[in-house]
Backbone bond lengths (Angstrom), bond angles and torsions (degrees), N, CA, C in turn:
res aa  C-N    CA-C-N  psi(-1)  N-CA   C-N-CA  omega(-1)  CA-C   N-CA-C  phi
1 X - - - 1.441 - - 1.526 109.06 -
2 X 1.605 120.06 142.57 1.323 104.63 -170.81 1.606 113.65 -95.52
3 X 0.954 112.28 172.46 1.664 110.96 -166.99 1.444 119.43 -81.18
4 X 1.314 106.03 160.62 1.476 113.36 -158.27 1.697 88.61 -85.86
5 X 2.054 95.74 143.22 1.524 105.38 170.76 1.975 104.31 -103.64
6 X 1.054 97.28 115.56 1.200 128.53 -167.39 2.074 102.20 -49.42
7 X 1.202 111.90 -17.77 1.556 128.24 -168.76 1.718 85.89 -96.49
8 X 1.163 101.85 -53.15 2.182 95.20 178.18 1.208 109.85 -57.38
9 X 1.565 129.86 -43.68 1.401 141.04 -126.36 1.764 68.64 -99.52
10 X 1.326 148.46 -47.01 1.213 132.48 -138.78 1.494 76.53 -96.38
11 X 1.435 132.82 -79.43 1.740 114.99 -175.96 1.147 127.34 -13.33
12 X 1.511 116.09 -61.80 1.245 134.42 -179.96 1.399 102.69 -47.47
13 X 0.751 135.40 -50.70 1.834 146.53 -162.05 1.705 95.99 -68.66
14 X 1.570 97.78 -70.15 1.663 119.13 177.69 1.577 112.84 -22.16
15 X 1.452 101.05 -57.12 1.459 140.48 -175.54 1.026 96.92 -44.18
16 X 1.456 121.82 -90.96 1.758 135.63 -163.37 1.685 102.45 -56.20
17 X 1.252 117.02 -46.35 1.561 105.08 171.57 1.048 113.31 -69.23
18 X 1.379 147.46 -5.92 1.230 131.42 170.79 1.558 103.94 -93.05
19 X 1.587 132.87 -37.38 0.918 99.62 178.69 2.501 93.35 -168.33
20 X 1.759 70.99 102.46 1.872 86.58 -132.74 2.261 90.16 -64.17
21 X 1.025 106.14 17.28 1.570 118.97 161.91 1.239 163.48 -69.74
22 X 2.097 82.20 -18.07 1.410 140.08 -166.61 1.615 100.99 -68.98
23 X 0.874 119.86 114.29 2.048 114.43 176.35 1.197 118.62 -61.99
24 X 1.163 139.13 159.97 1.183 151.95 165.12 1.527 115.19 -61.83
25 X 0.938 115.91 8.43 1.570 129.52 176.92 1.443 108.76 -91.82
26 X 1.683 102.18 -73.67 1.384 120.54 -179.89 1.758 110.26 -45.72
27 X 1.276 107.31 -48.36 1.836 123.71 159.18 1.610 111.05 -20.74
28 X 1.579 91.00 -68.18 1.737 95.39 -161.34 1.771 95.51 -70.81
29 X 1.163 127.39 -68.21 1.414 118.61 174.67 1.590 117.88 -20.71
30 X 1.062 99.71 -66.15 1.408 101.53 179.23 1.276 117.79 -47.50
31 X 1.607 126.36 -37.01 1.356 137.57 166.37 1.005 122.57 -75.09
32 X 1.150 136.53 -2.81 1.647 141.08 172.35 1.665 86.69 -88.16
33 X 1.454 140.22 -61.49 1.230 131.41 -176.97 1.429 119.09 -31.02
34 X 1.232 103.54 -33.79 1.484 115.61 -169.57 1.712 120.57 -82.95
35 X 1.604 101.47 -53.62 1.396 146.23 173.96 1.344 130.36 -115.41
36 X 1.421 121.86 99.21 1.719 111.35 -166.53 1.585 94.22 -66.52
37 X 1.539 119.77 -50.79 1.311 118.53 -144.83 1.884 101.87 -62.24
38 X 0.979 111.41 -27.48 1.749 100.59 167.86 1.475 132.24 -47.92
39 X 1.823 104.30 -0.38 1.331 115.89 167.59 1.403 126.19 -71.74
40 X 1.541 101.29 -20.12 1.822 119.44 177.86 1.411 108.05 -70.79
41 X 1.623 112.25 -34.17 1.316 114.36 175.96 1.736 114.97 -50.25
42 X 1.233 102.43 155.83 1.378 104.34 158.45 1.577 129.04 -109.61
43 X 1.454 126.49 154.84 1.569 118.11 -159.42 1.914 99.31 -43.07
44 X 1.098 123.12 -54.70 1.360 139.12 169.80 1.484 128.25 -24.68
45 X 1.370 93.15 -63.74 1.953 117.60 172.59 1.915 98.07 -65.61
46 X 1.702 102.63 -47.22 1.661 85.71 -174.08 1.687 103.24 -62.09
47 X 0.972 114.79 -69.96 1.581 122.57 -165.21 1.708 100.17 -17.43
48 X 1.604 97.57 -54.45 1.654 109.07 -140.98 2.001 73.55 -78.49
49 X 1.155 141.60 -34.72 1.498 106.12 -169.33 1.460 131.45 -114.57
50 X 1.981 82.17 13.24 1.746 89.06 -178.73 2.154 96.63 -119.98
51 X 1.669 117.61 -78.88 1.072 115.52 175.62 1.711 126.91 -33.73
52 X 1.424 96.48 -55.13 1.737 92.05 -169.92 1.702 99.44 -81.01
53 X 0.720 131.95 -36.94 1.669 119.18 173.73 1.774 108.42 -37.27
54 X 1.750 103.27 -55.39 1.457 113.29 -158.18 1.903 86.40 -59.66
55 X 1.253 97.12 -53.15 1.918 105.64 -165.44 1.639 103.20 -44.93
56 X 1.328 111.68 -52.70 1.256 119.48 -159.32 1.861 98.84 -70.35
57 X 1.025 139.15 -29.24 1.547 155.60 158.88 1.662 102.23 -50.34
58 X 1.264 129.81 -77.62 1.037 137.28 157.69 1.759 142.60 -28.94
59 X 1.380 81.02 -22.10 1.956 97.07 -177.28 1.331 94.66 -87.76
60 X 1.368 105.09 148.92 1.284 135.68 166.17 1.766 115.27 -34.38
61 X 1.369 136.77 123.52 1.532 109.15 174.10 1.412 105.50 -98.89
62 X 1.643 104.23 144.97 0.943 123.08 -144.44 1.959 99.87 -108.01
63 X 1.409 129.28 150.87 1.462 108.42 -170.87 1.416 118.48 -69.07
64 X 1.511 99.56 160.65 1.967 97.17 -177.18 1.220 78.90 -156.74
65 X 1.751 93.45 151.87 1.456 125.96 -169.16 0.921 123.48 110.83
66 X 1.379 113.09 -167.61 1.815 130.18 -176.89 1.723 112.39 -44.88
67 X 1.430 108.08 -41.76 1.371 116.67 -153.90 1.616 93.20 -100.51
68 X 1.063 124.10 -13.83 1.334 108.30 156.52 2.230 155.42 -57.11
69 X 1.217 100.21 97.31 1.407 120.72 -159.85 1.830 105.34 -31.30
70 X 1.401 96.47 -59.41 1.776 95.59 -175.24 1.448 107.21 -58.30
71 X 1.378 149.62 -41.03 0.861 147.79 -152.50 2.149 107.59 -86.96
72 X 1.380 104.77 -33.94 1.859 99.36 155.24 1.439 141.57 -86.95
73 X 1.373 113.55 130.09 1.422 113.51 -141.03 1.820 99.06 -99.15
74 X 1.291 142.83 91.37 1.196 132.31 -167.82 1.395 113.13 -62.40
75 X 0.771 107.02 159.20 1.851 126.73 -179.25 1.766 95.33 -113.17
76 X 1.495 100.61 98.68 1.612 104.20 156.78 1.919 119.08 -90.48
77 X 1.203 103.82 152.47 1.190 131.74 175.13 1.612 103.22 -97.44
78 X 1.998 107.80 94.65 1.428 111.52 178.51 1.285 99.64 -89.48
79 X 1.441 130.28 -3.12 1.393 117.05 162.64 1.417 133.34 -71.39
80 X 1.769 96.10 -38.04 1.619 104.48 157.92 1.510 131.17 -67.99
81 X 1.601 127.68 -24.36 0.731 118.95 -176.64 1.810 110.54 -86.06
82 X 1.004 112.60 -27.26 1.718 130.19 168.44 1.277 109.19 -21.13
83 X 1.731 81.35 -63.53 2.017 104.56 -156.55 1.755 97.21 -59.98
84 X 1.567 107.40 -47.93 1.563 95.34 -169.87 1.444 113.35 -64.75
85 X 1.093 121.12 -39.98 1.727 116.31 164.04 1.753 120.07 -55.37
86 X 1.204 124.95 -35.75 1.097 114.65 165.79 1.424 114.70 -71.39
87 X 1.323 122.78 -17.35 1.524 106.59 -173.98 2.005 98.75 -90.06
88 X 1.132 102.72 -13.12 1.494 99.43 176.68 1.357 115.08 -64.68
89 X 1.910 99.07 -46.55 1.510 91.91 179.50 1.564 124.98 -75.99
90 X 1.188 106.90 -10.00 1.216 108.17 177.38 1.628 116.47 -78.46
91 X 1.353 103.76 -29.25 1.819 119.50 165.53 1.347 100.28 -38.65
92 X 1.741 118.63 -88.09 0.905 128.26 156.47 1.585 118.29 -8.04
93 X 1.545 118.53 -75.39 1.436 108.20 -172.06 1.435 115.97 -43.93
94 X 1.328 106.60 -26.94 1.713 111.80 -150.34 1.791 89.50 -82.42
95 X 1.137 121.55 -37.23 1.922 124.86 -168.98 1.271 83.27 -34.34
96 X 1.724 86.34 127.81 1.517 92.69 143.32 1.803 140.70 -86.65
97 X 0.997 93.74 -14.53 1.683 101.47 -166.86 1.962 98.71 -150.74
98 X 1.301 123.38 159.27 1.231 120.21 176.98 1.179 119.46 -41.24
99 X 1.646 132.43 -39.89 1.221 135.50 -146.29 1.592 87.43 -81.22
100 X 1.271 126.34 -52.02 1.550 120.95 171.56 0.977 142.72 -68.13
101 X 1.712 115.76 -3.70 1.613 115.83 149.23 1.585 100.11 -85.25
102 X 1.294 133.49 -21.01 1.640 119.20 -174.08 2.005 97.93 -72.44
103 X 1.196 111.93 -36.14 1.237 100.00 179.50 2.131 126.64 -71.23
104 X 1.466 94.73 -36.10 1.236 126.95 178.97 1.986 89.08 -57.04
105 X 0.998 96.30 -51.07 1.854 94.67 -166.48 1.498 94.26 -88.57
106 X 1.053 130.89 19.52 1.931 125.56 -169.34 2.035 82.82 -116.49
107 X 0.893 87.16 -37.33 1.553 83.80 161.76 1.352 144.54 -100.15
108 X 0.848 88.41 20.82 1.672 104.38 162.73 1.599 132.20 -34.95
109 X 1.809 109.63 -48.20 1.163 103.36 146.43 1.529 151.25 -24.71
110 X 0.966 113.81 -70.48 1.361 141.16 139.72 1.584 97.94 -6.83
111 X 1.055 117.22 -71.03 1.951 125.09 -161.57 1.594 85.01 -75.53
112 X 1.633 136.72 -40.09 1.252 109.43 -159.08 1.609 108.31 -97.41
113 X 1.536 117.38 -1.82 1.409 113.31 153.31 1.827 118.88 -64.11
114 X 1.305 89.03 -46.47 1.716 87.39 172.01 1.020 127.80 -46.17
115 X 1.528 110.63 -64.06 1.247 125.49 160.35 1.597 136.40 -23.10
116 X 1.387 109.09 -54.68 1.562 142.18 161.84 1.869 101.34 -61.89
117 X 1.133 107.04 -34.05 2.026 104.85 -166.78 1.614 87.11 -79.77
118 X 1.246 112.12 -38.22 2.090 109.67 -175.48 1.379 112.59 -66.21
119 X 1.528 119.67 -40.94 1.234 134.84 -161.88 1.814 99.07 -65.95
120 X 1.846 106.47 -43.06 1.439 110.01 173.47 1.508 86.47 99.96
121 X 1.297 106.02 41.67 1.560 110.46 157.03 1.985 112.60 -96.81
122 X 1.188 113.02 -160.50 1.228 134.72 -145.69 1.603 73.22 -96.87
C-alpha cells in the first residue's frame, strides 16, 4: 500500500472534524487537489489509508484489559436456570382459580432474579 501524504492525512482529519459526515468521495476529490497521485488509489485503498486511520485516531478509547466485560465469557448453568422456569410453571399449574395465577405471575420477579442468580449474574 503506498504511503500516506501527510498534507491529505491533515485535510482529511481537518475535514471529519469539521464536519465528520463528509463521504469518502468528497475526501478523495478534495485529495487529488492536493495530491494527483491518490488517483492510483482505489475508493477502498483511499478510505483504508487516509479516512479510517484519521477516524480511528479520533474515536473515543475504549477499555482494555483484565476489567474489561466483553472480553469474559460466563459459564451459565442451563440446568439451574431450567429448574426455576419449571418450578414457575408448575406454580402456575398448581393455581387454583384466576386470582392465583394473577398472583403467581405478579411475581414474576422473583423467577427472574433466580433466573439471573443461575445465569451467574449480579
Amino acid at each position: 500500500m503506498a504511503a500516506a501524504n501527510e498534507k491529505v492525512m491533515s485535510m482529511v482529519e481537518e475535514e471529519l472534524r469539521r464536519n465528520p459526515s463528509i463521504t469518502t468521495k468528497e475526501l478523495f476529490e478534495k485529495a487529488l487537489e492536493i495530491d494527483e497521485s491518490v488517483k492510483e488509489l482505489s475508493a477502498r485503498q483511499f478510505n483504508a489509508l487516509y479516512p479510517l486511520q484519521v477516524k480511528r485516531r479520533l474515536a473515543p478509547r475504549r477499555p482494555r484489559g483484565a476489567g474489561s466485560r466483553s472480553r469474559r465469557r460466563r459459564v451459565i448453568d442451563r440446568s439451574a436456570i431450567r429448574s426455576v422456569l419449571i418450578n414457575f410453571a408448575m406454580d402456575i399449574a398448581a393455581a387454583e382459580d384466576t386470582a392465583d395465577v394473577i398472583e403467581v405471575i405478579g411475581n414474576v420477579d422473583e423467577y427472574v432474579e433466580n433466573v439471573v442468580s443461575a445465569a451467574g449474574g449480579r
